[in-house]
DRENKEDO-695651 format. One record per residue: x, y, z of N, C-alpha, C, O in turn. Coordinates in steps of 0.02 Angstrom, whole numbers, plus 50000, padded with zeros to 5 digits. Last residue first. Layout:
<sites>
XYZXYZXYZXYZ...
</sites>
This chain:
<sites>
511164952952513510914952252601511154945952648510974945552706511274955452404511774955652450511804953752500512304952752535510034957152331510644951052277511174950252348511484944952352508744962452325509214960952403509614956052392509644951152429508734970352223508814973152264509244971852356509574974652400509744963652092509084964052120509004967352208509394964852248510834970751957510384966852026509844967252067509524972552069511574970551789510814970251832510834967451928510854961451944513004976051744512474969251750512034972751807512184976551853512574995151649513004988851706512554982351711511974982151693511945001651520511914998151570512564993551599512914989351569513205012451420512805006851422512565003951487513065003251524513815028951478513905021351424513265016051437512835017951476513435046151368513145038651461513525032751410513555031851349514375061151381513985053251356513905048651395514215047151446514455071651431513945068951449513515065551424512905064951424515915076851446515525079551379514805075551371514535075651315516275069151538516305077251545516095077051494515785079051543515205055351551515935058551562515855062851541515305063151513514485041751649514535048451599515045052751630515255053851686513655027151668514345031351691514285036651632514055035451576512315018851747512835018451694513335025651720513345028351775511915001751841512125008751825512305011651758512435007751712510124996151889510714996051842510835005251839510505010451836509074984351957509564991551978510104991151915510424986151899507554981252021507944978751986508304984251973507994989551973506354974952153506514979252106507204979852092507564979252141504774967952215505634966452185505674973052164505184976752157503494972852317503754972652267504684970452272505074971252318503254973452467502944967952442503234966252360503244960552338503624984652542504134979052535503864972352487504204967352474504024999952425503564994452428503874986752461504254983252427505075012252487504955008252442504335002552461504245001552521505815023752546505235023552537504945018752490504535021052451507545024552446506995025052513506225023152483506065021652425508995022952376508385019552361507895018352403507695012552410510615030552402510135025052426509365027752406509175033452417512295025252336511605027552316511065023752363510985017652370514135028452290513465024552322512785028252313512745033752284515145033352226514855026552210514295023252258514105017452261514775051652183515075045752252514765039152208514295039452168514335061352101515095059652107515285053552144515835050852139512925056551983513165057352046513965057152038514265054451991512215067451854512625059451880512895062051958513025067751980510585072051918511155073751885511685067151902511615063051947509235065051955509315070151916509855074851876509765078951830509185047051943509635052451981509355057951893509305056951833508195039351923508185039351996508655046351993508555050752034507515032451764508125035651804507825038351859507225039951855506815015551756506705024251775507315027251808507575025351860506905004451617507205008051677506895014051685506705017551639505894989151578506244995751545506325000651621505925000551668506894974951645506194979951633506214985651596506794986751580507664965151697507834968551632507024971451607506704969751557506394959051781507084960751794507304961751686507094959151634505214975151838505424966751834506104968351792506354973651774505444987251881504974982751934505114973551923505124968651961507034994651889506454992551865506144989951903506354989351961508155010551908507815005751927507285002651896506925006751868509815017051900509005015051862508635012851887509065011351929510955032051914510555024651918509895023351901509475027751890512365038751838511675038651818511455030451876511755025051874513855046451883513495039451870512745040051872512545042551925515385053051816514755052851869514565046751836514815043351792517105053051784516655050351779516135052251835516325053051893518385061551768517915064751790517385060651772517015063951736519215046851715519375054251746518705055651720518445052851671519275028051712519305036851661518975042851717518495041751754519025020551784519665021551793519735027851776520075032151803517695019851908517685018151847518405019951856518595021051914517275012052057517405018652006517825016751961518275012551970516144998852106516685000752106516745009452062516225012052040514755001852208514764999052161515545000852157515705004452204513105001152312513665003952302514074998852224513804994152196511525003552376511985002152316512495007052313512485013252312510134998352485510715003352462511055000852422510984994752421508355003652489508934997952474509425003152433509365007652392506975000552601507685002552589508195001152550508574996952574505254998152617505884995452599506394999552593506145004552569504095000752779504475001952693505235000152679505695000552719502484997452854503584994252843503594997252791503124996852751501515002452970501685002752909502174999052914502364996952969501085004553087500285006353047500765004352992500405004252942501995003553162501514999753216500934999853133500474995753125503484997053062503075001853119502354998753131502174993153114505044992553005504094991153023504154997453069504595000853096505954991352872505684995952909505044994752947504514995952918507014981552772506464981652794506224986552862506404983752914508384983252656508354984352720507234984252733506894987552693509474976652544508884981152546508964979652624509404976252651510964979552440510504975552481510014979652510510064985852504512044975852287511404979652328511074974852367510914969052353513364982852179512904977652251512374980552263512224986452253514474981952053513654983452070513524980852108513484974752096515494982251966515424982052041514894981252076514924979552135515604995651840515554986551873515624986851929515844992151951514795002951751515065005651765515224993151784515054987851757515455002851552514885003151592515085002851669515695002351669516645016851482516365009451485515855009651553515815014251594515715029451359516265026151415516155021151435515615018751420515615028951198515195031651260515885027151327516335022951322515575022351075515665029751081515635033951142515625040151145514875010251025515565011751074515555016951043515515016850982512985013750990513875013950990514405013951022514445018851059511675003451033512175007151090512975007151038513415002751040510644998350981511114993551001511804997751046512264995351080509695009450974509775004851026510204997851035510154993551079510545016350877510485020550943510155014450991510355014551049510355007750780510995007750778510905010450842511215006850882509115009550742509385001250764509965004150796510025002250854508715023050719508505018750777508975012450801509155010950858509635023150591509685024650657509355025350722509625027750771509045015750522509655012150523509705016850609509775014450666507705019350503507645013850536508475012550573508585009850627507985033250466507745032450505507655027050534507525027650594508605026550329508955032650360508815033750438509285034850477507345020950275507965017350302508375021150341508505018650395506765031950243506425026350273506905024150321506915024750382507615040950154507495043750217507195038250280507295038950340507535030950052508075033950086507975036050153508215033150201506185034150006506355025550048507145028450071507235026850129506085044549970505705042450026505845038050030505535035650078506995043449854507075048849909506765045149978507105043450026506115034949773506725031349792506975036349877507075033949933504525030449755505015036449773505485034249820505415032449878504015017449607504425020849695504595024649688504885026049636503735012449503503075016349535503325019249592502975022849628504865007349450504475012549421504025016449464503945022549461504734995349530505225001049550504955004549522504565007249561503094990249540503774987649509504434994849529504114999949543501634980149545502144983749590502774983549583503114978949606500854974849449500954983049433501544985049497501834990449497500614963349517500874963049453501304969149445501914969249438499964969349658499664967349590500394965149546500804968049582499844972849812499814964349794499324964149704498794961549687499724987049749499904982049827499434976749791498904976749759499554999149692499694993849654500044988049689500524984849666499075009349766498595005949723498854998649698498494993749688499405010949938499825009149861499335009049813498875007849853499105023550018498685016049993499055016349952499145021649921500025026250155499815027250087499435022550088499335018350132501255028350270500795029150289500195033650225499985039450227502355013350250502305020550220501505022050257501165017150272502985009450413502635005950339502395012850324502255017150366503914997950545504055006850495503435002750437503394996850421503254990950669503184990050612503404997650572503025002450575503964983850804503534986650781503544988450725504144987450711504114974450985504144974850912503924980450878503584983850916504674965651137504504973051090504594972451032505124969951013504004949551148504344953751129504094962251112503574964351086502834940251153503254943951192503664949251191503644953551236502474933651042502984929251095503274933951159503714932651199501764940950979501444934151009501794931751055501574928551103502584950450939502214952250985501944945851027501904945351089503264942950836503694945250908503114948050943503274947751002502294940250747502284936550759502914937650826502994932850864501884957250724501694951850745501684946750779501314945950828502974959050615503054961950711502614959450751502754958850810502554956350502503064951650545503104951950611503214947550654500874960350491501544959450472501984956150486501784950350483499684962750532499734958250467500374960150446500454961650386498984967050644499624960750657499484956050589499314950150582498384979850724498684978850661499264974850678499774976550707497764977150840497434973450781497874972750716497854968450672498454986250930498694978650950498194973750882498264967650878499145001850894498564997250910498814990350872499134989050821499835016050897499905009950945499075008050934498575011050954500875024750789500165021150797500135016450841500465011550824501805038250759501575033350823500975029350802500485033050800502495044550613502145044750674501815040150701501445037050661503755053950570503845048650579502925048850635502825052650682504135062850412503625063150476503585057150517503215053450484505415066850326504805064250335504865063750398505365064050434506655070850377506405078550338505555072450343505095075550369508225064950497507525062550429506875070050425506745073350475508405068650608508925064750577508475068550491508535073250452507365070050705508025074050689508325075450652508575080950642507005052950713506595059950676507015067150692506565070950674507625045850772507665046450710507425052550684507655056250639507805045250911508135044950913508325045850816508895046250793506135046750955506565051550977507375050850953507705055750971505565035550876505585042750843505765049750877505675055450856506195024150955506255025050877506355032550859506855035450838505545027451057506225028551061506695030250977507135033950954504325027451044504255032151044505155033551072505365038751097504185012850998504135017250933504275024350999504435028250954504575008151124504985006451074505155011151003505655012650971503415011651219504195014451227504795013751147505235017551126502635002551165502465010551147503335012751149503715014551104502384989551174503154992551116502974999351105503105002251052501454984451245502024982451265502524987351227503064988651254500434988751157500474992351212501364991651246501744996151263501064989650986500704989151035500844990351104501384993151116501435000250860501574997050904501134993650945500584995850929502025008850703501475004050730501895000550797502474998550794502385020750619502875019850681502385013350725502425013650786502435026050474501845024150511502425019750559502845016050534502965040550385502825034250395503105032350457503605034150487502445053850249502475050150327502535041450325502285037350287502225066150156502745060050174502745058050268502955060350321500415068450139500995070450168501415064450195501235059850233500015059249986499905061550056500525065950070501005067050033500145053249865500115058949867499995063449915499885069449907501415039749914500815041549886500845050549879501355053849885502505034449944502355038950006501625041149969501255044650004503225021749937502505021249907502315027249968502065025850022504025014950039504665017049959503795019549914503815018649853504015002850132504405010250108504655013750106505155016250133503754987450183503244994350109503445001750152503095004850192504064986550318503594980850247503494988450237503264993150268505124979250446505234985950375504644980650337504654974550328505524981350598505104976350561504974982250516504794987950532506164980650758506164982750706505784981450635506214977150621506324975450916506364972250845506124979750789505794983850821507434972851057506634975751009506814973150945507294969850926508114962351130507634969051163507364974151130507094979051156508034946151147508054953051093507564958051133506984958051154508724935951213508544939551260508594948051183508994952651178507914920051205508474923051159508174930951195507574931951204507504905751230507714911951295508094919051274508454922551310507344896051160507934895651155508164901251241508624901051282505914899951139505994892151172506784891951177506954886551202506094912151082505604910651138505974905651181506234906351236506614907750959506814913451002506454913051070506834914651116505734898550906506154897050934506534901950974506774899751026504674908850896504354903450940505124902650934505344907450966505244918350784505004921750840504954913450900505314913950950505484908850658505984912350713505954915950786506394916350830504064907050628504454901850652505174904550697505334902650753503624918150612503364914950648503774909450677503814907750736504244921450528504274927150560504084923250618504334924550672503524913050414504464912350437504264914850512504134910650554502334913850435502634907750455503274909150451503644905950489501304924450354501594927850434502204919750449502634921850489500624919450286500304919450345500724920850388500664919550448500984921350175500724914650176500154915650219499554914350212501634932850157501274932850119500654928250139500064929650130502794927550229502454931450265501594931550247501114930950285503794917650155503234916650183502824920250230502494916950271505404922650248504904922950205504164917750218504014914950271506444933850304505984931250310505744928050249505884930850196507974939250359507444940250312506934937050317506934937050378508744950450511508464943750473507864946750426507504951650431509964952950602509654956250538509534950450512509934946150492510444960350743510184953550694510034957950652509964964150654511624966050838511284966350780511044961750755511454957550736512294965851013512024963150941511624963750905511074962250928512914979551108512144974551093512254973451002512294977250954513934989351087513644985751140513454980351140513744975851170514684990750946514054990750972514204987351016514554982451007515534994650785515564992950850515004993150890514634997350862515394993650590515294999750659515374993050731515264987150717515354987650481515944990650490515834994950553516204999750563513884984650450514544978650497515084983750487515504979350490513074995550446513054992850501513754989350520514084989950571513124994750315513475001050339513615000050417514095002450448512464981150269513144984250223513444991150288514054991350298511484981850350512064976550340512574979650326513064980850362510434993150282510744993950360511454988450358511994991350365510454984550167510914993350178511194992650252511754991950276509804973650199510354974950152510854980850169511464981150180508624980550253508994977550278509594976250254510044977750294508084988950139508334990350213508584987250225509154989450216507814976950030508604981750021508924985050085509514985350100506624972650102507404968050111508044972750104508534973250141505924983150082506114983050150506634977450169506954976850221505664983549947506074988849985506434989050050506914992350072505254971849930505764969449896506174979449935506764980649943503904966649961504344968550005504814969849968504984964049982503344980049893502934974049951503494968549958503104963849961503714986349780503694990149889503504985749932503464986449993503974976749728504524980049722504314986249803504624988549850503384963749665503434965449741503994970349756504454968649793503354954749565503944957349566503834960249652504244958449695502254942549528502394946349578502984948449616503174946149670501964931649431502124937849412502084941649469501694946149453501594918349424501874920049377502254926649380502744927749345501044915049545501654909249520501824911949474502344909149454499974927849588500804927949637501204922349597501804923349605499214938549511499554930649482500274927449518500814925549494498864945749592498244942849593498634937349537498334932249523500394942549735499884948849678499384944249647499404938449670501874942949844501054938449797500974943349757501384947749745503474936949900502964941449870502354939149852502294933149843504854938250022504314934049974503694938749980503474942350025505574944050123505664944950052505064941849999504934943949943505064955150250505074948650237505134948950164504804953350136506394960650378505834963050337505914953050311506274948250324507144965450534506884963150493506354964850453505914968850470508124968350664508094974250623507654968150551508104966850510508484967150859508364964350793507894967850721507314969650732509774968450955509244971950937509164968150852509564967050807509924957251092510204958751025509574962751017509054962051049511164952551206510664956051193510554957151142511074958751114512504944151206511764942951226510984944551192510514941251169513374954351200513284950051128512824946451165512614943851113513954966951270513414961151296513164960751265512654964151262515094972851212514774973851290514464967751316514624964251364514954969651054515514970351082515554969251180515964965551208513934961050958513824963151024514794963751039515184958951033514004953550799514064952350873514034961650885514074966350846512754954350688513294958250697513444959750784513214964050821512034942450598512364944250660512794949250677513374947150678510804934950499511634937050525511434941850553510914945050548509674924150410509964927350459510664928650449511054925650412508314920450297509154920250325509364925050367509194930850354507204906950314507204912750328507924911950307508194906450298506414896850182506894897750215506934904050251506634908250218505214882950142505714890350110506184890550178506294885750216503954871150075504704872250131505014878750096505044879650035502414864950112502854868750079503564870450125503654870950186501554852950185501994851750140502434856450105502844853850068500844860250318500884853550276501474850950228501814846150247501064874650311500604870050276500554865350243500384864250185502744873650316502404876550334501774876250267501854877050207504474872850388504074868750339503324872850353503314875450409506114879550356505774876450400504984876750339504924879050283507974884350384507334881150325506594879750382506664879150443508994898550349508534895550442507994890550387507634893850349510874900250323509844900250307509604896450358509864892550397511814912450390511334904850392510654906150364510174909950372513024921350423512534924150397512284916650383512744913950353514274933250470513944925850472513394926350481513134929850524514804945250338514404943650413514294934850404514254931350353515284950550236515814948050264515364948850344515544952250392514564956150131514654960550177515134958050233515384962050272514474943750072515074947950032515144951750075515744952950085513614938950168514274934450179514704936850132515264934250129512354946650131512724946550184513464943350198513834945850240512304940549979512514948149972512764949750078513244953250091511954927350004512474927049973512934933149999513494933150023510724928350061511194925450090511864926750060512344927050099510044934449940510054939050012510504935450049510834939450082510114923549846510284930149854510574934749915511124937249929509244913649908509824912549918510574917849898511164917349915508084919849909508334918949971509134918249979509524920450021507924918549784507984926849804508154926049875508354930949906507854904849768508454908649726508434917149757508904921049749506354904249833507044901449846507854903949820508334904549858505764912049743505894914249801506464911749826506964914949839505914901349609505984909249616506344912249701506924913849714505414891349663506044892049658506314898449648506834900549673504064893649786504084894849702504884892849723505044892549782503514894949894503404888849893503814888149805503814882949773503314912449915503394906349932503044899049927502494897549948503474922249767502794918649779503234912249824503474907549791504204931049707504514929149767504134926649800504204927149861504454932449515503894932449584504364928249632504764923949615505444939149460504724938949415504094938449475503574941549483506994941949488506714936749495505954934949473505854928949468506824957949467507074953749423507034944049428507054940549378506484961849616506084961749579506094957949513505584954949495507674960149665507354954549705506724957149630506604952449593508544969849551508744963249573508134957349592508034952149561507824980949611507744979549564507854971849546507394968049530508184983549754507394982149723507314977949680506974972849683509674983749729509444980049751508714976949751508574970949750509754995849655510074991049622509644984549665509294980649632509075006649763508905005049686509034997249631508664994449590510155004949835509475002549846509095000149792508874994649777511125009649793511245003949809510375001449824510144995749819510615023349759510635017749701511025012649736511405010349694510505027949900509855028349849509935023849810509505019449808511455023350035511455026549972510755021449928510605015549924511695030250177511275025750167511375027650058511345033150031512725037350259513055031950210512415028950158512565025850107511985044650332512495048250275512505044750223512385046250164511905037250457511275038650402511645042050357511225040550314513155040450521512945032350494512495034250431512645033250372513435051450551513785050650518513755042150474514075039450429512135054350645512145057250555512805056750532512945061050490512695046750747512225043250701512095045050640511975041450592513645055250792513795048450762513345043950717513475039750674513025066050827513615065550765513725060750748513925059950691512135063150928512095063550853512505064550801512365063950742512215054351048512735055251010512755052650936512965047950903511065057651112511055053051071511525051651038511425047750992511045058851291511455060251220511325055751213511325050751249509585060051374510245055751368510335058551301509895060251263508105065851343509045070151365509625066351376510155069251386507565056851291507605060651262508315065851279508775068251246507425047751399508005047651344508025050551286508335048651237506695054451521507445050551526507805049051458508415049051457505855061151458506205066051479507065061451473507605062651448504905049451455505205052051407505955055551392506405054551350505105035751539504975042251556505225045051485505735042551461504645021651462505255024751525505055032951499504885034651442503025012151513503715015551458504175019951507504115021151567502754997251559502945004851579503585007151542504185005851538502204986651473502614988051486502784994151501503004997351454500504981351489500714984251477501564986451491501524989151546500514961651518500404967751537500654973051502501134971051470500074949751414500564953151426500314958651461499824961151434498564942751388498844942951459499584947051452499724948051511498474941551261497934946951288498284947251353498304952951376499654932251229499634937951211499044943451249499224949151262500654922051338499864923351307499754929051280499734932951328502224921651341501704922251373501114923351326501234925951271501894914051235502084912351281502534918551292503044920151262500414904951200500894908251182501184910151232500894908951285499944887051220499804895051243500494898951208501004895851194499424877451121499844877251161499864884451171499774887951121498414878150965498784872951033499424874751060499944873751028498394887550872497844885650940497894881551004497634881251060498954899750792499104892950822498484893050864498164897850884498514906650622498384905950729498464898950726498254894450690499244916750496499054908950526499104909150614499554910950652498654930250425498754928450497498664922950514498144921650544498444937450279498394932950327498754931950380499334933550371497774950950167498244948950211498074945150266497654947350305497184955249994496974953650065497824951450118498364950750090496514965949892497144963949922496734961749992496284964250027495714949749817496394953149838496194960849842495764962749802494714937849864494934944649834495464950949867495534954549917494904920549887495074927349910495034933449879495604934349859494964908249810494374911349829494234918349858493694921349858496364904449839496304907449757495304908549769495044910049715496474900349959496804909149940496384910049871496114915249853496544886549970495774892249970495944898949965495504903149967497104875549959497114878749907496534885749921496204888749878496854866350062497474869350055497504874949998498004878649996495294868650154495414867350105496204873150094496264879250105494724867750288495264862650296495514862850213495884858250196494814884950369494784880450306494984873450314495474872750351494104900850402494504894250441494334889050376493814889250342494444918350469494394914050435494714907350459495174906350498493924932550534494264926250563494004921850499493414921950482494374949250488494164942950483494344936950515494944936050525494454966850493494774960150537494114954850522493524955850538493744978850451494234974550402494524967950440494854964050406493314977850626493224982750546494024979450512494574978350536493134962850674493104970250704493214973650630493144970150580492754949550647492834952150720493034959050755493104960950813491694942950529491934947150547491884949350648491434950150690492164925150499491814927950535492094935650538492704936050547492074913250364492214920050391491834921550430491234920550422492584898550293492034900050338492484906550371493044905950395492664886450147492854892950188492234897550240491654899150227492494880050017492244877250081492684882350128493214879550141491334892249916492124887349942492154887250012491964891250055490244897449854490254889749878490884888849882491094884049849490494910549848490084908549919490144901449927490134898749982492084919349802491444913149788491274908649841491624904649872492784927449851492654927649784492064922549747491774922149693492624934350005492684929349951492484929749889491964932749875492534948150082493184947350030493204938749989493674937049952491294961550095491294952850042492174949250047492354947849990492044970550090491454968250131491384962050142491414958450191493614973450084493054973250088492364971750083492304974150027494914975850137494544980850161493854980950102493604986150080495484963750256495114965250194494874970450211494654971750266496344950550332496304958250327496264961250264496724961950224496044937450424496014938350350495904947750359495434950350389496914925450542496604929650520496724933450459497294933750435496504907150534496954914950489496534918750525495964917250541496774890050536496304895650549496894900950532497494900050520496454874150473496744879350487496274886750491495734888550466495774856950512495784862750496496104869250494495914871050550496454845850552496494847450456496344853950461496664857850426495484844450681496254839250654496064843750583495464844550568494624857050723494514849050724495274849750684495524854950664493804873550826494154866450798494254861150778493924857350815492144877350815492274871150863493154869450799493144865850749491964894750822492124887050808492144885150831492184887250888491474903650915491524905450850491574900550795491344901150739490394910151049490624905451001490664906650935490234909150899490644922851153490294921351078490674914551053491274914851040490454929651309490954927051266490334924651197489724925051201490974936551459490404937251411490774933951352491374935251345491064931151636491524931851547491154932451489490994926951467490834927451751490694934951717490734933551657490264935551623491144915551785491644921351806491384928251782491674933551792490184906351727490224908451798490474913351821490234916251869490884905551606490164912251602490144913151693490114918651721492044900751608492014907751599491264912251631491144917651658491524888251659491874891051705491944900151670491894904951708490924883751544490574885251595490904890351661490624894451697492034882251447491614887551451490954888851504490584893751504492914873451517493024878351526492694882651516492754887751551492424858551436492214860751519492474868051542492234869451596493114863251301492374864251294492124864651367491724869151381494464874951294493884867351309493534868551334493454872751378494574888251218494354885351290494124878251271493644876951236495794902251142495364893351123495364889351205495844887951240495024918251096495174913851140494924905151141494374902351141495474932651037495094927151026495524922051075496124921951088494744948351117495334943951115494834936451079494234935051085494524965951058494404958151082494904952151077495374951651037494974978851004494264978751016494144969351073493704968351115496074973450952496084980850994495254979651021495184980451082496724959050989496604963650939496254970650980496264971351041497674943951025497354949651040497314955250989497784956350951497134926051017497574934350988497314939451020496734939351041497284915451088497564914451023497964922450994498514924250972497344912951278497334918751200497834916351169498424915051185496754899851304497264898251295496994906451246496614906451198495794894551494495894896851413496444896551388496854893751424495854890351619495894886151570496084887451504496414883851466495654902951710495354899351691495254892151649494734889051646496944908351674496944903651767496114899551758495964894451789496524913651562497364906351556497174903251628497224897251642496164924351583495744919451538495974912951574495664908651605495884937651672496644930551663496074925151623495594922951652494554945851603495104941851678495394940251622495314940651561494664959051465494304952551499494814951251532495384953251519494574974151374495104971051411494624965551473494294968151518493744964951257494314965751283494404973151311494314977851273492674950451223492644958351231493374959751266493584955351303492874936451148492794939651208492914946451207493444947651178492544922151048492714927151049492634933251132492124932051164493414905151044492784911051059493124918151049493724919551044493284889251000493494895950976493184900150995492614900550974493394875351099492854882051061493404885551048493934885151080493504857451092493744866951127493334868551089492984865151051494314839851148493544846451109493704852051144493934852651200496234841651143495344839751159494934843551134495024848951105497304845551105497064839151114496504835451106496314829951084496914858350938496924859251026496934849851022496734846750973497824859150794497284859250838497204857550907497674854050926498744864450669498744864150743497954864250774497584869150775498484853550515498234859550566498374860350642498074856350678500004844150514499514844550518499184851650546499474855050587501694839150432501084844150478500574844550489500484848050440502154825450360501924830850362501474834450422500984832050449502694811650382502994817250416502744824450395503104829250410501964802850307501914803850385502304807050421502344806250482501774805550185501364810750229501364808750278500924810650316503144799650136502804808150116502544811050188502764815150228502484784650163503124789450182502954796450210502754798550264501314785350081501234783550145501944786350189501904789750240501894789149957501484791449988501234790750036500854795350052502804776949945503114783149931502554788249955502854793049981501914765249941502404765650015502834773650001503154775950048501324767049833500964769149904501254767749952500994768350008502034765849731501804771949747501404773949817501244779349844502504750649768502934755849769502564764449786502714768149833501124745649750501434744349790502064751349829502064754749880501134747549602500494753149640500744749549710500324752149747502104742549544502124749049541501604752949589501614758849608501854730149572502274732049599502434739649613502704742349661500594728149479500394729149547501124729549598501024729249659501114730849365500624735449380500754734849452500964739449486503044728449375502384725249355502034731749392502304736049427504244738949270504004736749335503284734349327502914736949284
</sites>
């Protein structure tokens, strides 16, 4: 081919290329990056857009005519950046001081709370300036999350009492956790570790993706790789499956870890045997023992990758779940264990405000089960995992993670050898039966149906209060009562109303707020005082 045909050709193949590549998400218009003390107003009725929330502050992206309107409002705030087209932003989790490796790379850190960094680059290559171990957080900036993360309200957890004394129908669950077996695990570590590195963007990873796809569809689940694209130019894959929903295949409880790996030579050598390669086999296991059982509520079970990157599978599945309306009523999220260190065996139950109820259902419905310590951490900074990127969108989420310092996290050195296989047994043992207790076993009677309700309004000269009665059909099975619920918003987490099941199909609901909704579901229990599953939902005046 002539010279100048060839430099013709190469630049219609590069002009191609990059006009379908990605760009840094950056806001339309001139904005700030700021920072704000937290708990701060509705940012959003202001203009703003929360990027994140973290326990100490929210970061927040305002055009640039919006920061007048904050300070008017009170809003104490810090400029942090000005955004522009190319640039990307992270957050960077280091424990320390310094975490660049060299002052002249074009990289710009701000510290925003202990080990929490805001970092921002237009350079694609700037990890290799990083001192490891570090962990990233790619922030969108354009377009609000959705809902906004500093703006989720707290989700009123459900009374303890309420499901702690609902049967957990523990025979059934220590007849699930039984199954969890040590050398299927074992076999499996080893395997994703035998690939050398699960460094996304590598073929490596890719082939460990296509693993994990393979070993669900022997488990005989439908099971899809999810592809999608991320900085510009790298492509991997999440994979998913399904273990329908028998009741209401709607709802799904979702059970994930992420398979791709780094270490200080992530293209040559990052086996990642607790980082992640333990918390894929979870998922694996749970699969394997999971699809031969029945359930209410659908099972996902997804892998991830590119976490390493910045969190972007996790990320990418979470925003279409969003934009699709996908109705998951928690998530689950396995990184690292199988590394109980020389501490006392524990591990770390992470939530935020929205997902207290979640971990504290988790460890009413596991810790029985399991000889390690399961315990609670609710704070909204630790979002260097997958659960993360379901918090951004809303969702209940939360993170099982050994409660250790690995020494040998994000090195080379992280290899099965260094795992306590026992303690990742018990890990999983405890995750399988959380998942499994909120996807609800058919083991329980059917839900109840019929469900009405209409409300009633009360004035007086100094007051009005609401009324609202519910009736519903009877079930067919012999000696059924009935539990009722109520929420404030609709599929809310529930407060039981009745102290014992009732015998009659009706129920009335006094003294109420008329200015508030509120939302009603039954369930049914039978002489040995298993509850079945929520009834469909109504709203108080669905009848009127």
């Amino acid at each position: 081919m002539p010279v100048r045909k060839r430099i013709v050709f190469y630049l219609l193949v590069f002009l191609l290329s990059t006009a379908f590549l990605p760009v840094a998400a950056a806001p339309a218009e001139p904005s700030a990056l700021v920072k704000i003390a937290s708990p701060a107003p509705a940012v959003s009725r202001l203009g703003g857009v929360v990027v994140q929330e973290l326990h100490s502050c929210l970061l927040v992206c305002a055009p640039l005519p919006v920061l007048p309107r904050l300070r008017a409002a009170g809003v104490d705030f810090a400029v942090l950046a000005y955004p522009r087209e190319g640039v990307h932003f992270f957050l960077l989790r280091s424990p320390l001081v310094l975490p660049l490796l060299s002052q002249g790379a074009d990289i710009e850190c701000r510290l925003l709370e202990d080990r929490i960094w805001l970092l921002w680059t237009a350079d694609p290559g700037f990890r290799r300036y990083l001192a490891q171990p570090f962990r990233l957080k790619a922030l969108a900036l354009s377009g609000p999350l959705a809902p906004a993360a500093g703006e989720i309200p707290p989700a009123p957890a459900p009374e303890y009492e309420e499901y702690r004394s609902r049967p957990r129908a523990a025979r059934a669950l220590a007849k699930l956790t039984a199954q969890v077996s040590q050398e299927r695990l074992r076999s499996d570590i080893l395997t994703l570790q035998n690939f050398k590195t699960r460094y996304a963007s590598t073929a490596q990873c890719e082939a460990a993706g296509d693993f994990i796809l393979q070993r669900f569809r022997q488990i005989g689940l439908d099971a899809e790789s999810d592809p999608f694209s991320f900085e510009s130019y790298y492509q991997s894959k999440n994979i998913v499956a399904v273990i329908p929903g028998e009741i209401a295949p709607e709802r799904m409880v979702l059970a994930c870890a992420h398979y791709d790996s780094t270490s200080n030579n992530p293209l040559v050598s990052a086996p990642g045997a607790d980082d992640n390669a333990s918390g894929t086999a979870a998922i694996l296991e749970l699969a394997r023992i999971l699809a031969k059982e029945k359930f209410d509520f659908s099972i996902g079970l997804l892998c991830v990758s590119a976490e390493e990157w910045g969190l972007y599978g996790s990320a990418h599945y979470a925003r279409q779940a969003r934009r699709d309306g996908a109705e998951i009523i928690a998530v689950v999220n396995l990184d690292m264990i199988a590394y109980p260190g020389d501490r006392q065996r524990v591990l770390d139950v992470i939530g935020n405000r929205k997902s207290e109820w979640l971990a504290d259902r988790f460890i009413a419905a596991a810790q029985p089960l399991v000889g390690l310590r399961l315990a609670k951490v609710i704070d909204p900074s630790l979002t260097w995992s997958d659960h993360s990127s379901f918090w951004d969108q809303g969702y209940a989420a939360l993170c099982g993670i050994e409660d250790s310092d690995n020494p040998y996290y994000h090195r080379s050195s992280d290899t099965l050898a260094t795992l306590d296989l026992p303690f990742a047994v018990e890990a999983v043992q405890a995750s399988l039966a959380a998942v499994a207790d909120l996807a609800r076993p058919l083991n329980t009677p059917a839900a109840p149906t019929g469900l009405q309700a209409r409300s009633q309004i009360s004035m007086s000269l100094f007051s009005s209060l609401k009324t609202v009665y519910l009736n519903w059909q009877a079930n067919r099975e012999q000696g059924i009562g009935y539990h009722v619920y109520r929420a404030d918003q609709s599929h809310g987490p529930a407060l039981r109303l009745t102290a014992q099941p009732l015998a009659q199909t009706s129920f009335k609901d006094s003294f109420l707020s008329p200015a508030q909704e509120y939302f009603y579901v039954l369930t049914a229990v039978d002489e040995q005082g298993r509850e079945s599953s929520y009834s469909q939902e109504v709203r108080d005046d669905e009848n009127n």
